[in-house]
DSSP file (Angstrom, degrees, kcal/mol; ACC not computed):
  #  RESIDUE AA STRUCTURE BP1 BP2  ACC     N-H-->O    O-->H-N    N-H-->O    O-->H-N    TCO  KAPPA ALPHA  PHI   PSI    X-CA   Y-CA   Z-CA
    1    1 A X              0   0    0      0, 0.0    24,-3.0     0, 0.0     2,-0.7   0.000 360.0 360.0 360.0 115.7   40.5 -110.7   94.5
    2    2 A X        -     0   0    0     22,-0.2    24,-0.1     2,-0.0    22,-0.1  -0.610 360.0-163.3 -80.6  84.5   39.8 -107.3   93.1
    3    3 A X        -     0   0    0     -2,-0.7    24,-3.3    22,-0.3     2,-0.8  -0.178   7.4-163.8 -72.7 116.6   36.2 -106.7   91.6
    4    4 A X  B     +a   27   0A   0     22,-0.2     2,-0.3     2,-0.0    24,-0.2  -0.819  57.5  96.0-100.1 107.8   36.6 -103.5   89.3
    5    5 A X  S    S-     0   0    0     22,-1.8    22,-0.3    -2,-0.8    -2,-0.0  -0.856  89.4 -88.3 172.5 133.6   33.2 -103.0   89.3
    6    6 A X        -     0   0    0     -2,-0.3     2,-0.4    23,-0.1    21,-0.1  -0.136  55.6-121.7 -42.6 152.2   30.4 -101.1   91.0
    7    7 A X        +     0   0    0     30,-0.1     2,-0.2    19,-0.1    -1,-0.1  -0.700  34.3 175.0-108.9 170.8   29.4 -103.1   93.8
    8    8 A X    >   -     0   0    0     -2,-0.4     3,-1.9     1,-0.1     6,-0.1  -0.626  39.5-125.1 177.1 133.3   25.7 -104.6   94.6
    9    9 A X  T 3  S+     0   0    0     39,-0.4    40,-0.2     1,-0.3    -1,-0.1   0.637 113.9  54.4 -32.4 -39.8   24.3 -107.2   97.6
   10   10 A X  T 3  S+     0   0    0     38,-0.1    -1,-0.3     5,-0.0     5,-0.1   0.976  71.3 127.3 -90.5 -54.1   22.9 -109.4   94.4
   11   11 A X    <   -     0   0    0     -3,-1.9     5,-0.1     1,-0.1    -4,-0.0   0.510  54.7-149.7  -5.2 141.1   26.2 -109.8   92.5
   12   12 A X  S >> S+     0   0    0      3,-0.1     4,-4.1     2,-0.1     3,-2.3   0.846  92.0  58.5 -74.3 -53.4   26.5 -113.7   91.9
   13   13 A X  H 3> S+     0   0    0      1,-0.3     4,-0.5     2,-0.2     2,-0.3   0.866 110.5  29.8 -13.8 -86.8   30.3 -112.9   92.1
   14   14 A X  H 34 S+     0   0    0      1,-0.3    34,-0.3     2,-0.2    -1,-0.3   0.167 120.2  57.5 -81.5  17.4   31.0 -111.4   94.9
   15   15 A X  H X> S+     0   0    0     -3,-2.3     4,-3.7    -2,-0.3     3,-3.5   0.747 109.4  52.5-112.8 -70.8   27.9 -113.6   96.7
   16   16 A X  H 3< S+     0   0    0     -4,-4.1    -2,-0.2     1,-0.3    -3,-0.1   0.563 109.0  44.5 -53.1 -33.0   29.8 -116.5   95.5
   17   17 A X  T 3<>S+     0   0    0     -4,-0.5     5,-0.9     2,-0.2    -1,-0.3   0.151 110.6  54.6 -81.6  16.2   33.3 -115.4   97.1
   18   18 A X  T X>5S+     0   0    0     -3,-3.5     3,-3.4    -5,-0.2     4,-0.6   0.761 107.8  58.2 -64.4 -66.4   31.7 -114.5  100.4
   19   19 A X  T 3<5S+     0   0    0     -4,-3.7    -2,-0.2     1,-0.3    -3,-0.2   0.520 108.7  41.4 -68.8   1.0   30.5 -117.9  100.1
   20   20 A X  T 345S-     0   0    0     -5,-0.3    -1,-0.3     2,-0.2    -3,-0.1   0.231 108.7-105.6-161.5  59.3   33.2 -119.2  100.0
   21   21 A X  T <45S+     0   0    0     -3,-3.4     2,-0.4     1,-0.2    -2,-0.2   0.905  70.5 131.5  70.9  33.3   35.4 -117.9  102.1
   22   22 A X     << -     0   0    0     -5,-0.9    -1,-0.2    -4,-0.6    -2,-0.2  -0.922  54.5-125.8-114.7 147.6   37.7 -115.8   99.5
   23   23 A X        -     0   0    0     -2,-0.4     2,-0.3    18,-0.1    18,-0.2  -0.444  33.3-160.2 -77.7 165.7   38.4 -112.4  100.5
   24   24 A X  E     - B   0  40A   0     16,-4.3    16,-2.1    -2,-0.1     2,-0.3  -0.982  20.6-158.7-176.1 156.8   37.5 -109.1   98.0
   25   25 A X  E     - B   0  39A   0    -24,-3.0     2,-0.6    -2,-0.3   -22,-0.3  -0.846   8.5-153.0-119.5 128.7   37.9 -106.4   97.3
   26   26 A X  E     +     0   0A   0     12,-0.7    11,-4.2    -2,-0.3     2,-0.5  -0.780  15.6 165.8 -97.8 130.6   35.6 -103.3   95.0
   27   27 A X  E     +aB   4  36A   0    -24,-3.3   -22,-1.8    -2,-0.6     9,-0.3  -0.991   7.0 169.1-137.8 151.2   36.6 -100.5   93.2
   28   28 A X  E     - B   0  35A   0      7,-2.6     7,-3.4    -2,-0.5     2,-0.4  -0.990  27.6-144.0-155.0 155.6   34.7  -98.7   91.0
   29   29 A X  E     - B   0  34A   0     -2,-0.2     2,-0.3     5,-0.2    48,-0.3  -0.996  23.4-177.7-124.3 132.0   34.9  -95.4   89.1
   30   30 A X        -     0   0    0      3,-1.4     3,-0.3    -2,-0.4     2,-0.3  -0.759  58.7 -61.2-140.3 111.3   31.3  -93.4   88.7
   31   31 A X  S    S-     0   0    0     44,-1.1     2,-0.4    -2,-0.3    -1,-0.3  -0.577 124.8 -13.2  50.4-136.0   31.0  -90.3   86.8
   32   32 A X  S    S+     0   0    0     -2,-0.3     2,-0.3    -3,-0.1    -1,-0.2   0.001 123.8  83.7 -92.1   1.2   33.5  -87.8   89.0
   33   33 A X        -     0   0    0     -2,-0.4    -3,-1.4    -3,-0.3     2,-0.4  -0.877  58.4-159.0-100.2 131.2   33.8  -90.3   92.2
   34   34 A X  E     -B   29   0A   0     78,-0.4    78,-1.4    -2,-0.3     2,-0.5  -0.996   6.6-162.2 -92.6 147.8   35.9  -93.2   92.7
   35   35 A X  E     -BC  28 111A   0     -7,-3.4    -7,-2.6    -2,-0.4     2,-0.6  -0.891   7.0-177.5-113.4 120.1   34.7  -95.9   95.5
   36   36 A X  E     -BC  27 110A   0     74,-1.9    74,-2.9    -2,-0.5    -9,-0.2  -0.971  39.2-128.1-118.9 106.9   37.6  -98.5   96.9
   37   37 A X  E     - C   0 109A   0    -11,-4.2    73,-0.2    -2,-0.6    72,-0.2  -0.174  10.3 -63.4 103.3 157.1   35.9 -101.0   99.3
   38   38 A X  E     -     0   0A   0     70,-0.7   -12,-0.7    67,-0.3    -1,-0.3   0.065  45.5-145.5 -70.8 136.5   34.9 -102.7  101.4
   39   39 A X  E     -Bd  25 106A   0     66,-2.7    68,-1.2    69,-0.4     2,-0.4  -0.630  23.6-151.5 -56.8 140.8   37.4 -104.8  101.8
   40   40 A X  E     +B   24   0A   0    -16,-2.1   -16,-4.3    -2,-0.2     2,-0.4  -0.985  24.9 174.3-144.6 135.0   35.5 -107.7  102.5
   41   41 A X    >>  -     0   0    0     -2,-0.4     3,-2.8   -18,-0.2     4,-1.6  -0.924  38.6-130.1-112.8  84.6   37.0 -110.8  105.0
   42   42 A X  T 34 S+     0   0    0     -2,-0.4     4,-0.1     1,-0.3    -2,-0.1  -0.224  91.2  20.3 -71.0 107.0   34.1 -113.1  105.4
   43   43 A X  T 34 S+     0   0    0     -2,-1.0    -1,-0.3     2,-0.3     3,-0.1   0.162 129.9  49.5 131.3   7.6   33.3 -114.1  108.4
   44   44 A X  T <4 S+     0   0    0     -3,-2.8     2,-0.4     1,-0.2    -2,-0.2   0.488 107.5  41.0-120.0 -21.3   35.5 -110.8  110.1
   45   45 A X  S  < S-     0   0    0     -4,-1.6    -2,-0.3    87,-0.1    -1,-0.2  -0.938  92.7 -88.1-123.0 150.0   34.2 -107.7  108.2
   46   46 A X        -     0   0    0     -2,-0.4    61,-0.3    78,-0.3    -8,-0.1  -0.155  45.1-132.3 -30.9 132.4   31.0 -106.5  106.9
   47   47 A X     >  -     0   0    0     -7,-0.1     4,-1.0    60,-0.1    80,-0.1  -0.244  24.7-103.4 -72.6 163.2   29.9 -107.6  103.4
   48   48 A X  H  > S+     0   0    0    -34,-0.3     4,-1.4     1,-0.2   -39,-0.4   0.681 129.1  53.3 -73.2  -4.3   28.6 -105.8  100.4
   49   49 A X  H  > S+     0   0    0    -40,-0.2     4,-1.3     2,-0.2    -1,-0.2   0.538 106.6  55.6-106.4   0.0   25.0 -107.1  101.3
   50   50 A X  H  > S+     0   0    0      2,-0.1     4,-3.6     3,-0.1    -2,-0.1   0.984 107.4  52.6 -64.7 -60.0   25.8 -105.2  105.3
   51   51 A X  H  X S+     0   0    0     -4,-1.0     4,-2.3     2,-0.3    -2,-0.2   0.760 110.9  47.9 -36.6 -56.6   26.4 -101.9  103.1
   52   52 A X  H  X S+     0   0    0     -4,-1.4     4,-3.2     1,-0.2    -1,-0.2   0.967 109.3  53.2 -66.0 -37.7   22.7 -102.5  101.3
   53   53 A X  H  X S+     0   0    0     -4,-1.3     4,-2.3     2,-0.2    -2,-0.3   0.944 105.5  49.5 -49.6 -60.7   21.4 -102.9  104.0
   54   54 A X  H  < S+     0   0    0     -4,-3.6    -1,-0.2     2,-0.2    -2,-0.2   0.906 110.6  49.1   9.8 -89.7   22.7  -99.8  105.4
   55   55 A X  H >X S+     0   0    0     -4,-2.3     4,-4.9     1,-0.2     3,-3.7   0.973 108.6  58.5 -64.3 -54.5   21.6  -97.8  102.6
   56   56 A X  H 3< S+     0   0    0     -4,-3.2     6,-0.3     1,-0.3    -2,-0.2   0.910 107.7  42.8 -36.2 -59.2   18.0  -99.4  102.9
   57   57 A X  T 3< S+     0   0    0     -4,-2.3    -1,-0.3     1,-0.3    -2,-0.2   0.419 120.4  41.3 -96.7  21.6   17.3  -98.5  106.2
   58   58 A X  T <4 S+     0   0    0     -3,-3.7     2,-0.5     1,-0.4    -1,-0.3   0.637 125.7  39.1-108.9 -12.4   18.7  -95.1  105.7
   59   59 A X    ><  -     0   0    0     -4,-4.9     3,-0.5    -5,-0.1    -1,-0.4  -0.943  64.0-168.7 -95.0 126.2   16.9  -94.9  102.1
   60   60 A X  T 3  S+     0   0    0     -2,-0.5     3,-0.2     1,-0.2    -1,-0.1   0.816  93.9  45.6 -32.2 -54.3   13.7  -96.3  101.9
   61   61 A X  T 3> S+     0   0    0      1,-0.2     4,-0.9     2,-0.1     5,-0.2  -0.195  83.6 111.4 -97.3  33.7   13.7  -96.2   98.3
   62   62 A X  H <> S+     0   0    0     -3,-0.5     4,-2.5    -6,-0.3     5,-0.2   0.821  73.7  50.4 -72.7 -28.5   17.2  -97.6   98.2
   63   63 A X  H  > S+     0   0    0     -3,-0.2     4,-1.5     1,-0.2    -1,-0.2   0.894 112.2  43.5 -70.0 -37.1   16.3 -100.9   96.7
   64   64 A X  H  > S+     0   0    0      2,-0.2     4,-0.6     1,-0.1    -2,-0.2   0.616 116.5  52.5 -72.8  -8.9   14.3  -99.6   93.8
   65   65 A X  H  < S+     0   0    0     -4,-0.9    -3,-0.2     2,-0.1    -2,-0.2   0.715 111.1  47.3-108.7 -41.6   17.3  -96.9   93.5
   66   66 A X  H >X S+     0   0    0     -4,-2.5     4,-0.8    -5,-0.2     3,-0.8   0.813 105.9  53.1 -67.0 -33.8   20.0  -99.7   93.4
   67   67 A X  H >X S+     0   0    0     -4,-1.5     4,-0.9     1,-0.3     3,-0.9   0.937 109.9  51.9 -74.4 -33.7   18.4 -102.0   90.9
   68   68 A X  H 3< S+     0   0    0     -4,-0.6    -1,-0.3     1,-0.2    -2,-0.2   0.542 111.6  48.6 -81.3  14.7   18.2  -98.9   88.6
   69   69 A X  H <4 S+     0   0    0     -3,-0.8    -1,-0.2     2,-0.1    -2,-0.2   0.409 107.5  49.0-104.4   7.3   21.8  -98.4   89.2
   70   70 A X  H << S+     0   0    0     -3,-0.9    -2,-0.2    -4,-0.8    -3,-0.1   0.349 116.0  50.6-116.9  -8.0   23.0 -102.1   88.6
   71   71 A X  S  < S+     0   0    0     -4,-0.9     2,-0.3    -5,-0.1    -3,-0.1   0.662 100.5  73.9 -81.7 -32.9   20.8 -101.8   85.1
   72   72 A X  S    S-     0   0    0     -4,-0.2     2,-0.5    -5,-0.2     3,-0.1  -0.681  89.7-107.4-107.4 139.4   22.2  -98.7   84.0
   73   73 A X        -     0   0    0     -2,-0.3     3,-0.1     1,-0.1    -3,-0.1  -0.559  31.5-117.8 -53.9 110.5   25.6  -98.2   82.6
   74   74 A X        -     0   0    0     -2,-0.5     2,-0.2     1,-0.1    -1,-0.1  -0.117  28.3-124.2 -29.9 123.7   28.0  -96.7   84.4
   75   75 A X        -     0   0    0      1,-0.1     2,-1.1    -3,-0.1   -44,-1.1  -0.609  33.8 -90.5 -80.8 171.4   29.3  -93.7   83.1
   76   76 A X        -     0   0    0     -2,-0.2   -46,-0.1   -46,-0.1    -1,-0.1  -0.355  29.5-135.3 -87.0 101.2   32.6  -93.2   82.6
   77   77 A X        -     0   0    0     -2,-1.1   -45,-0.1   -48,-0.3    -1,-0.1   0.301  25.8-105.8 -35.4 136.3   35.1  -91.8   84.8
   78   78 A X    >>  -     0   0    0      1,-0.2     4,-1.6     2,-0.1     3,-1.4  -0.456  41.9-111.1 -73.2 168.7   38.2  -88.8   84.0
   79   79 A X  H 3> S+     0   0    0      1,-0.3     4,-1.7     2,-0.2    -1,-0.2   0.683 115.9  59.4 -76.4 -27.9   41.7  -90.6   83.8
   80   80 A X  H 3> S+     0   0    0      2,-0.2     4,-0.9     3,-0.2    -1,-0.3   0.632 108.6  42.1 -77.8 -15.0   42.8  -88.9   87.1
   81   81 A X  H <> S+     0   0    0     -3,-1.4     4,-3.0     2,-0.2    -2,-0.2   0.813 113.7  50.2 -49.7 -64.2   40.1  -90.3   88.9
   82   82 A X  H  X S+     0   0    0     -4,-1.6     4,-2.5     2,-0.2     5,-0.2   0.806 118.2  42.1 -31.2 -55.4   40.4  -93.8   87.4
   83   83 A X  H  X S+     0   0    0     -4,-1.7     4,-1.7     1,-0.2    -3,-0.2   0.985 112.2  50.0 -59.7 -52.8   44.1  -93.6   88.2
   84   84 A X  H  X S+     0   0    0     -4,-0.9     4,-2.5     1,-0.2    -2,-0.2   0.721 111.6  46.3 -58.2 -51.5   43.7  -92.3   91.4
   85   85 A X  H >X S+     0   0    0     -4,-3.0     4,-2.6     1,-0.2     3,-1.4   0.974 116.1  57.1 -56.2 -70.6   40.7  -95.4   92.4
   86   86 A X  H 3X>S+     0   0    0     -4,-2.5     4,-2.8     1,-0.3     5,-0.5   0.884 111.0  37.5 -37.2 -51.3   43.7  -97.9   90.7
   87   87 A X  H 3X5S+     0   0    0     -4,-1.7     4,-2.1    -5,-0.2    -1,-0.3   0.933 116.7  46.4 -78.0 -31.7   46.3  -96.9   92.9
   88   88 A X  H <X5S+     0   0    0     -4,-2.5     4,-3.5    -3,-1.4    -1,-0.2   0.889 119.8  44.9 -68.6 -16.1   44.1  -96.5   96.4
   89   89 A X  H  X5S+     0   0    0     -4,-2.6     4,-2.4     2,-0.2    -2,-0.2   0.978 116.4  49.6 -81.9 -39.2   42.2 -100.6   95.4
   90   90 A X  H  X5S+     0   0    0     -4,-2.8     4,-2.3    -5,-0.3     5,-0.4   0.927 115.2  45.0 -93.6 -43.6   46.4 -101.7   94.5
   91   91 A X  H  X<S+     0   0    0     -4,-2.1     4,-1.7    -5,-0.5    -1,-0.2   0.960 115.5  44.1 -67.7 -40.1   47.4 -100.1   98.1
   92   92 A X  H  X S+     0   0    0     -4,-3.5     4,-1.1     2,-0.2    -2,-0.2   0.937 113.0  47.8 -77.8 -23.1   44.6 -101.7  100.0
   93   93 A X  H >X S+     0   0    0     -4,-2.4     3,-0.9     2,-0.2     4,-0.8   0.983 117.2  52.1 -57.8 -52.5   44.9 -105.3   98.3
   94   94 A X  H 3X>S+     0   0    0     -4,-2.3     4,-3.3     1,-0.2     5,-0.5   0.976 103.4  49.6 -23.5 -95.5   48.6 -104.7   99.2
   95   95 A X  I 3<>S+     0   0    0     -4,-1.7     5,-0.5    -5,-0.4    -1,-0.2   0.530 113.6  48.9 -16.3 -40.7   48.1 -103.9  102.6
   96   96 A X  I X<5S+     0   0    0     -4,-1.1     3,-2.0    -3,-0.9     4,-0.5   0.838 113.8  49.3 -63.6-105.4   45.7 -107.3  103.1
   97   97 A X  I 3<5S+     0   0    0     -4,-0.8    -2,-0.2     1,-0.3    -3,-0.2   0.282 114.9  32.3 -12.6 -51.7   48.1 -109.3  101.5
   98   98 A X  I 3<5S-     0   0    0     -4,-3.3    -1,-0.3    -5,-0.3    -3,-0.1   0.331  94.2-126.2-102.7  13.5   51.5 -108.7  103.0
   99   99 A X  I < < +     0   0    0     -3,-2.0    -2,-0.2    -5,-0.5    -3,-0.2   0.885  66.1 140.7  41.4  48.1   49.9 -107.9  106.5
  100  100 A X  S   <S-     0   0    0     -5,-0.5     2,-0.2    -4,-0.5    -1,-0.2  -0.460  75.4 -27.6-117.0  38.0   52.2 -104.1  106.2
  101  101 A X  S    S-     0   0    0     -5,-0.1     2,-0.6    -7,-0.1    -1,-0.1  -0.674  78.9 -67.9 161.5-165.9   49.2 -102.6  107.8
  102  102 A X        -     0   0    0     -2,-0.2     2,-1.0    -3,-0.1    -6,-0.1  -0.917  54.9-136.8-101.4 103.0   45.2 -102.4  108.6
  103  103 A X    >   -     0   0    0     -2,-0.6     3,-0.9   -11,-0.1   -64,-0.2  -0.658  12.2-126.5 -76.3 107.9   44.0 -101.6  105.1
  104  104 A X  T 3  S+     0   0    0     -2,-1.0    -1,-0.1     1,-0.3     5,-0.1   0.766  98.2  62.5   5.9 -69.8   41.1  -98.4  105.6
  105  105 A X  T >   +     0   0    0      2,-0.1   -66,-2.7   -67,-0.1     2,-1.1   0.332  64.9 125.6 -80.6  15.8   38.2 -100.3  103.5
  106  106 A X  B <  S-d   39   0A   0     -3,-0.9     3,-0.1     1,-0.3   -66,-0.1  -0.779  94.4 -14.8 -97.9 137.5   38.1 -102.8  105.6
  107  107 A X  T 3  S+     0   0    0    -68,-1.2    17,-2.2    -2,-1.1     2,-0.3   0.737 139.0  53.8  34.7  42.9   34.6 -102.6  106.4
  108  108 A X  E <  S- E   0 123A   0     -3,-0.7   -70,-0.7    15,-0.2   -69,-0.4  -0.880  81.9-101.2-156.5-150.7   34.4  -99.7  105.0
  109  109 A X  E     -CE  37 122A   0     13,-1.1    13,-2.0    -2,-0.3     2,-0.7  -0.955   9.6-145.8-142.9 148.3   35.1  -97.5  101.7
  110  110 A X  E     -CE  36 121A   0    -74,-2.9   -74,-1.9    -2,-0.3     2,-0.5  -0.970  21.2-166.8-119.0 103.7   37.5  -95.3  100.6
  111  111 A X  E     -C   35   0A   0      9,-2.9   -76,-0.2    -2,-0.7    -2,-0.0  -0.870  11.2-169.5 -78.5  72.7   35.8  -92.5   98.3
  112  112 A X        +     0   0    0    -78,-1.4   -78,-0.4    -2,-0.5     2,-0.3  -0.209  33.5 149.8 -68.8 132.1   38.1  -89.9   96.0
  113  113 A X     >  -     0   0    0      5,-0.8     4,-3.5   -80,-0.2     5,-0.2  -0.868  39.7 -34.8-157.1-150.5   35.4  -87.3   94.8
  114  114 A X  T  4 S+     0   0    0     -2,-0.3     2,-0.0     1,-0.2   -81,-0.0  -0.474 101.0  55.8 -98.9-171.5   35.8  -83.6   94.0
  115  115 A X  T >4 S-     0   0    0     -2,-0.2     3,-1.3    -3,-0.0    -1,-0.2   0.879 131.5 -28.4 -74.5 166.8   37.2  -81.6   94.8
  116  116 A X  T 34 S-     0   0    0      1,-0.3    -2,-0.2    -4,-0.1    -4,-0.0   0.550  86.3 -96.3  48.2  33.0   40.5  -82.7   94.5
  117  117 A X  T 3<  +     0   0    0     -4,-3.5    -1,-0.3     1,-0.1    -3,-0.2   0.588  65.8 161.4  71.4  -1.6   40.1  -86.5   95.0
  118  118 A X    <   -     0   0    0     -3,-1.3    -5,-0.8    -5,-0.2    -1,-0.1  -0.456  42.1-116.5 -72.5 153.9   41.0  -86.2   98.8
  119  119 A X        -     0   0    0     -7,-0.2     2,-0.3    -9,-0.0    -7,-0.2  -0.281  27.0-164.5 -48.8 153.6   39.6  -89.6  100.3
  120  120 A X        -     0   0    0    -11,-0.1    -9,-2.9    -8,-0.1     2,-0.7  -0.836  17.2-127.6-147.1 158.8   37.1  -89.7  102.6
  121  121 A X  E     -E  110   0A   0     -2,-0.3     2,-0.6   -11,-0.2   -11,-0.2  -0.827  18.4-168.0-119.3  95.5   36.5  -92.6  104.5
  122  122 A X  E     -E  109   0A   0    -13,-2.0   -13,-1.1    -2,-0.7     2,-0.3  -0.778  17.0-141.0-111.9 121.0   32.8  -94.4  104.9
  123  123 A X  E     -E  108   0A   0     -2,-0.6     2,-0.5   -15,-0.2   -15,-0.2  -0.575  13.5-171.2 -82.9 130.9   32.3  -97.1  107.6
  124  124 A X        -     0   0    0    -17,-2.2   -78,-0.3    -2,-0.3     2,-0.1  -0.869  16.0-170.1-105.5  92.0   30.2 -100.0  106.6
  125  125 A X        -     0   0    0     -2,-0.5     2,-0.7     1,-0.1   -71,-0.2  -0.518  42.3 -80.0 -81.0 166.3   29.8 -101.6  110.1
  126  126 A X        -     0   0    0     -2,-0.1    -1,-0.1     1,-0.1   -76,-0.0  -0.481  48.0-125.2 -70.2 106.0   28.2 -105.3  109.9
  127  127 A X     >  -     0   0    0     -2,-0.7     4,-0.9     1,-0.2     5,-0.4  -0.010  10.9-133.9 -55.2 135.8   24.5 -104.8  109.6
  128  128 A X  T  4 S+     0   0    0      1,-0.2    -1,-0.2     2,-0.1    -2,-0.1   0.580 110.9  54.5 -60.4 -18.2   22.3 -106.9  112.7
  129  129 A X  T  4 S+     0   0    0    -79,-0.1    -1,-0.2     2,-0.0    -2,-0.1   0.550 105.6  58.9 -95.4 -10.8   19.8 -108.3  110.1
  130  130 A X  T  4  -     0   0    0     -3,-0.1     8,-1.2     7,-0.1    -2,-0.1   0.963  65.2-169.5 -55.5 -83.2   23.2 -110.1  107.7
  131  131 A X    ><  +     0   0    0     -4,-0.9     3,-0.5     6,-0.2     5,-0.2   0.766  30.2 148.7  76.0  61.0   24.7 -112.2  110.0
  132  132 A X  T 3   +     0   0    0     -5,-0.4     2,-0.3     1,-0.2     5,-0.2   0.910  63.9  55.8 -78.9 -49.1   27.4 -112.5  107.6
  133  133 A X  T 3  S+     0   0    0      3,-0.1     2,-0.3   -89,-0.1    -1,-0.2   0.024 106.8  49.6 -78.4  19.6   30.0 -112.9  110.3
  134  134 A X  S X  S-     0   0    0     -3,-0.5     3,-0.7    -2,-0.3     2,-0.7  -0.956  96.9 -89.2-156.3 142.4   28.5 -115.6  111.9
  135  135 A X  T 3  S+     0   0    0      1,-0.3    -3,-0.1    -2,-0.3    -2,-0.0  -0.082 114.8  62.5 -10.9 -11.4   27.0 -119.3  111.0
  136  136 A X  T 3   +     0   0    0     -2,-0.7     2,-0.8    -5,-0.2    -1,-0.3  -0.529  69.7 157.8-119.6  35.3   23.5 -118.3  110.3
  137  137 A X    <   -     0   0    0     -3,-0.7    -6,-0.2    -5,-0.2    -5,-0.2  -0.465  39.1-136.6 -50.4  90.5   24.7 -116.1  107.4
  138  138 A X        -     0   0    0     -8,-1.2     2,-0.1    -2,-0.8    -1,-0.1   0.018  18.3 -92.1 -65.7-179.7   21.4 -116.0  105.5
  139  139 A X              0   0    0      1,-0.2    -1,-0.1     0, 0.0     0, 0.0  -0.242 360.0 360.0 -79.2 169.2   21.0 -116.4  101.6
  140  140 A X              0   0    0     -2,-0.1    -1,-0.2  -130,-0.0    -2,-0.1   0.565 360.0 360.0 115.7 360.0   20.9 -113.9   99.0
């Protein structure tokens, strides 16, 4: 499943296909960026709530910084951006699917920004406090 959407640990969604076992996928377009990934396998790759974690322990203020970004409206992205995010999220769902290669965002994110859209490629390895990959996969 492809979530076009900005991604964040609390979604009910994407909480709700971790939980139960479907794989997914994020793309999202914000202002001049687009973000593809993590692919996320549950119980083999990092999650979106590995990713907050992440960003918490390298932001402090990363929780108070995320909740005003899941409040606030996205703005809107230019149509060469937009495509661009459409076409990397349609190649990695691809890529899962038909097992024709190791799709990039898994566990990580694929980023188009300026200039010139090139990708660059940010690893979300599976945070030690989730335990998303394992049986004691806490709540939240």
């Amino acid at each position: 499943m492809v979530l076009a959407r900005p991604w964040a640990a609390s979604d009910p969604l994407s909480a709700g296909l971790q939980d139960a076992g479907v794989a997914h996928l994020v793309a999202a377009v914000r202002g001049d960026t687009g973000v593809v990934g993590p692919l996320v396998v549950p119980g083999v790759t990092s999650c979106l709530r590995c990713g907050d974690l992440h960003r918490r322990d390298a932001h402090p203020h990363w929780p108070v910084l995320a909740a005003q970004l899941t409040a606030a409206d996205a703005p809107g992205g230019a149509t060469l951006t937009c495509w661009a995010t459409a076409l990397v999220a349609a190649q990695q769902a691809l890529a899962y699917l038909d097992g024709s290669g190791s799709p990039a965002a898994l566990s990580a994110s694929v980023e188009l920004g300026p200039p010139g859209l090139v990708p660059r490629l940010r690893p979300w390895p599976p945070h030690a406090s989730c335990g998303c990959r394992g049986d004691d996969r806490p709540s939240g």
